[in-house]
C-alpha positions in Angstrom: -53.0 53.0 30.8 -51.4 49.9 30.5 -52.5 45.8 30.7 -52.1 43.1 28.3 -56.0 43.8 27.2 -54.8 46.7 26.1 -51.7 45.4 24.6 -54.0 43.4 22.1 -56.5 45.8 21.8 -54.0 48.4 20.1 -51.9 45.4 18.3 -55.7 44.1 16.7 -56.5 48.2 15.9 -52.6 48.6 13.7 -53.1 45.5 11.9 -57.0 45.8 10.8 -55.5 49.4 10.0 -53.2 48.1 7.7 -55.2 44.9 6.7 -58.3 47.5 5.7 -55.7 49.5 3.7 -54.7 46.9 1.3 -58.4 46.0 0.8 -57.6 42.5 2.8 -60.4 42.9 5.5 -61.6 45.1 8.6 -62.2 43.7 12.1 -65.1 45.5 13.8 -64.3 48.8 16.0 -61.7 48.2 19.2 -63.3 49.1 22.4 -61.4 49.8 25.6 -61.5 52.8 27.7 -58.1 53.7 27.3 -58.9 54.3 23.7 -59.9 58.0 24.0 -57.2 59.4 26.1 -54.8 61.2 24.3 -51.9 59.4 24.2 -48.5 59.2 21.9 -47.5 55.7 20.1 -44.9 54.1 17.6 -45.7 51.3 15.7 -43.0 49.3 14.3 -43.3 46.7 11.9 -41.0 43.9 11.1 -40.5 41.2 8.3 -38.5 38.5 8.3 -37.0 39.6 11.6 -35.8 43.0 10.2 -37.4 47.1 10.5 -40.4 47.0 7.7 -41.4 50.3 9.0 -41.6 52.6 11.9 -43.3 55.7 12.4 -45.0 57.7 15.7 -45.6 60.7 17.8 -43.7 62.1 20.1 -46.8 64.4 21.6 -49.6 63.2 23.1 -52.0 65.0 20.3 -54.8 62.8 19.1 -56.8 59.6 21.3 -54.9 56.6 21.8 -56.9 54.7 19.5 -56.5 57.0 16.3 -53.1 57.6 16.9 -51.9 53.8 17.3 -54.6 53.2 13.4 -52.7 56.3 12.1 -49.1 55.4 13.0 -50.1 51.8 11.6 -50.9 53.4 8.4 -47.4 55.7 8.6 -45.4 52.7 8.9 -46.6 50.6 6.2 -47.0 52.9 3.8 -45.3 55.8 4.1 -42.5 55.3 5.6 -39.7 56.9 3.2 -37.1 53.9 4.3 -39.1 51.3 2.6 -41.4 50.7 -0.4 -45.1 50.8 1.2 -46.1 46.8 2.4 -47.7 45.0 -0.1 -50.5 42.6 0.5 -48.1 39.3 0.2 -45.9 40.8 2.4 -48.9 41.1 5.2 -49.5 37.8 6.7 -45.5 37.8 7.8 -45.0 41.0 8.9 -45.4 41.4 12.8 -46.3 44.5 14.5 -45.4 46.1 17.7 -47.1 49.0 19.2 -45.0 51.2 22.1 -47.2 53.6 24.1 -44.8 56.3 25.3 -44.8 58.3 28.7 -44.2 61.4 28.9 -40.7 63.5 28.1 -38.3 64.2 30.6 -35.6 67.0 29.6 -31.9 65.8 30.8 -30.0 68.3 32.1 -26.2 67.7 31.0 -23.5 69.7 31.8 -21.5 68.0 28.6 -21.7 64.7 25.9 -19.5 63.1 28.8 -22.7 63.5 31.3 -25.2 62.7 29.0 -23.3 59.5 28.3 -22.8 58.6 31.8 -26.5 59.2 32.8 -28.0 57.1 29.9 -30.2 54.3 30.8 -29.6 51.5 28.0 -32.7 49.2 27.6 -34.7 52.0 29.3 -34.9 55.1 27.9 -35.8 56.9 24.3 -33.8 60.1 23.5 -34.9 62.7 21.5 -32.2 64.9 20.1 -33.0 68.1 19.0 -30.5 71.4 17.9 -31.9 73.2 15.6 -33.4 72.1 12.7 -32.0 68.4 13.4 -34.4 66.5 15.4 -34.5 62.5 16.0 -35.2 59.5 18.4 -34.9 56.0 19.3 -37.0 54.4 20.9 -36.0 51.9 24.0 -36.1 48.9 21.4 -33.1 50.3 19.7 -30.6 49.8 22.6 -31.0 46.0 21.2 -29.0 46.6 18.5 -27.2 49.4 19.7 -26.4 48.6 23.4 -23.2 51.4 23.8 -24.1 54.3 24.9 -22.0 56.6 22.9 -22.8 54.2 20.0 -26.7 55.1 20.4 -26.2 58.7 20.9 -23.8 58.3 17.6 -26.4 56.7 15.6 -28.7 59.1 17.2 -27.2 62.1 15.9 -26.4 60.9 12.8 -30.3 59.7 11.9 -30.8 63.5 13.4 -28.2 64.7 10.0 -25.5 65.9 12.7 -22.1 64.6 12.5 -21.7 61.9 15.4 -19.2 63.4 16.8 -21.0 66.1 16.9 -21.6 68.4 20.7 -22.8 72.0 21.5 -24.2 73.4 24.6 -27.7 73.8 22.9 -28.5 70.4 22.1 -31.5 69.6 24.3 -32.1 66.0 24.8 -35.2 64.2 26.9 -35.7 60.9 27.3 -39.0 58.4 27.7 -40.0 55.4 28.4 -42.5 52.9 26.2 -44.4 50.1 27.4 -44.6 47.9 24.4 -46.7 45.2 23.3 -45.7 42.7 20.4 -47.6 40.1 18.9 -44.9 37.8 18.4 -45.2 38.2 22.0 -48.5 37.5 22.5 -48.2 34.3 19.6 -45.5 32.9 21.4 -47.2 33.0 24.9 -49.8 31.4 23.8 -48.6 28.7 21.9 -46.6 27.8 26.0 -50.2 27.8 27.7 
């Protein structure tokens, strides 16, 4: 379920989500096959080269094509980081859509082992102990390219100290293919 098709497919459905939300226009309906399959996304939105919004599923529960138009929505308006995108602030805002795989639980003996078997640039991590659940997507290793610096962040977006550790903590990881338009821009401007 991947292809650069797709790629602009989804990127063209999150922006006419958005663009139809603040009243700006609406494309005409996507149409790909992958489009039905159920299928869990993030879009990410950025402005001025810095996070404008991000927001996803972790669970395949909804087609591709709804989830990717609802997570499009999420991120530009609601968001609790940021003040929902206003219509100025559309035309310079680039989006990114990541179309995760499925969740594979990591078996760790400790924090030592979980470190060790991280794969930076490659995987999302989803911590969960208790009521304290959060994730990163691969993108994040960008910015925070240390592994015991990402699971730190990690567990403190999750509200756990980050030197926080027990024996219950279950963690899985994932892996996104993304598209970006900024991406897609910028390769064509080279052709």
């Amino acid at each position: 379920m991947t292809g650069r098709d797709l790629g602009r497919t989804l990127l063209t459905i999150a922006r006419s989500a958005i663009a139809e939300r603040l009243g700006l226009y609406r494309l005409g309906e996507a149409n790909h096959a992958a489009l039905l399959q159920q299928a869990a996304t993030f879009v990410t939105l950025k402005h001025s080269g810095e996070l404008r919004g991000c927001i996803g599923s972790l669970q395949p529960v909804r087609p591709l094509g709804v989830d990717v138009r609802e997570n499009a929505i999420a991120a530009a308006f609601r968001d609790r980081r940021f003040a929902p995108l206003a219509a100025a602030e559309f035309e310079a805002t680039w989006v990114e859509v990541s179309l995760l795989s499925a969740h594979e639980r990591i078996e760790v003996a400790d924090e030592e082992d979980l470190v060790a078997g991280l794969r930076p640039g490659i995987d999302g991590l989803i911590l969960e102990y208790g009521r304290h659940r959060a994730t990163f997507l691969p993108q994040v290793w960008e910015a925070l390219a240390d592994p015991r610096e990402f699971l730190a962040a990690l567990k403190h977006k999750a509200g756990l100290p980050d030197d926080f550790w027990n024996p219950s903590v279950n963690v899985s990881r994932y892996e996104v293919t993304k598209w970006a338009e900024r991406d897609f821009v910028l390769s064509g401007a080279q052709q």
